[in-house]
N, C-alpha and C positions, 0 to 999 in steps of 0.2 A: 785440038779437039778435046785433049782430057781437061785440059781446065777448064772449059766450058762445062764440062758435064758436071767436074767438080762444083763451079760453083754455083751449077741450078742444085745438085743435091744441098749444097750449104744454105742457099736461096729457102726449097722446101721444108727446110730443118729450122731453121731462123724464123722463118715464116708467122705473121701473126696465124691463130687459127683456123679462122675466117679463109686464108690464101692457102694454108695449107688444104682444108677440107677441097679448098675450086680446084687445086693443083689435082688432087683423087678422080673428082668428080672430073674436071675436063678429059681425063684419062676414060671415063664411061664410059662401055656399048650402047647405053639408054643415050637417046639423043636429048631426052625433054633436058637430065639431069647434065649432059655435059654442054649444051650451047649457052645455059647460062653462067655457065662454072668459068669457060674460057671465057667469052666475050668479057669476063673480071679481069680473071688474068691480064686479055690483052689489055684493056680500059688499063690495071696498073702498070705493064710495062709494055708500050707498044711493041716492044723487039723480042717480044718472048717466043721464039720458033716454035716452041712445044705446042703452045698455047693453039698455032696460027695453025 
C-alpha cells in the first residue's frame, strides 16, 4: 500500500501541469470544477482509484 501512495505522490510531482492542476481540482468540494478534472484523470489512466 505504501508504494502505491508513493508513487501517485511521484506520479503528481512528475506530472505535466495540466494533470497536476486536474489531480487538485478532482480532489474539489465544487462538483462543476472536479467532475471534469477527474473524468481527465481517469480518460489518462483508467486505473487511477483516486481519480474514480
Amino acid at each position: 500500500m505504501l508504494h502505491i501512495a508513493m508513487l501517485l505522490i511521484v506520479l503528481v510531482i512528475a506530472a505535466p501541469p495540466a494533470l497536476a492542476e486536474a489531480s487538485r481540482d478532482c480532489a474539489s468540494d465544487d462538483h462543476e470544477l472536479a467532475i471534469p478534472a477527474c473524468t481527465l484523470l481517469i480518460k489518462q489512466d483508467p486505473k487511477n482509484a483516486v481519480a474514480h
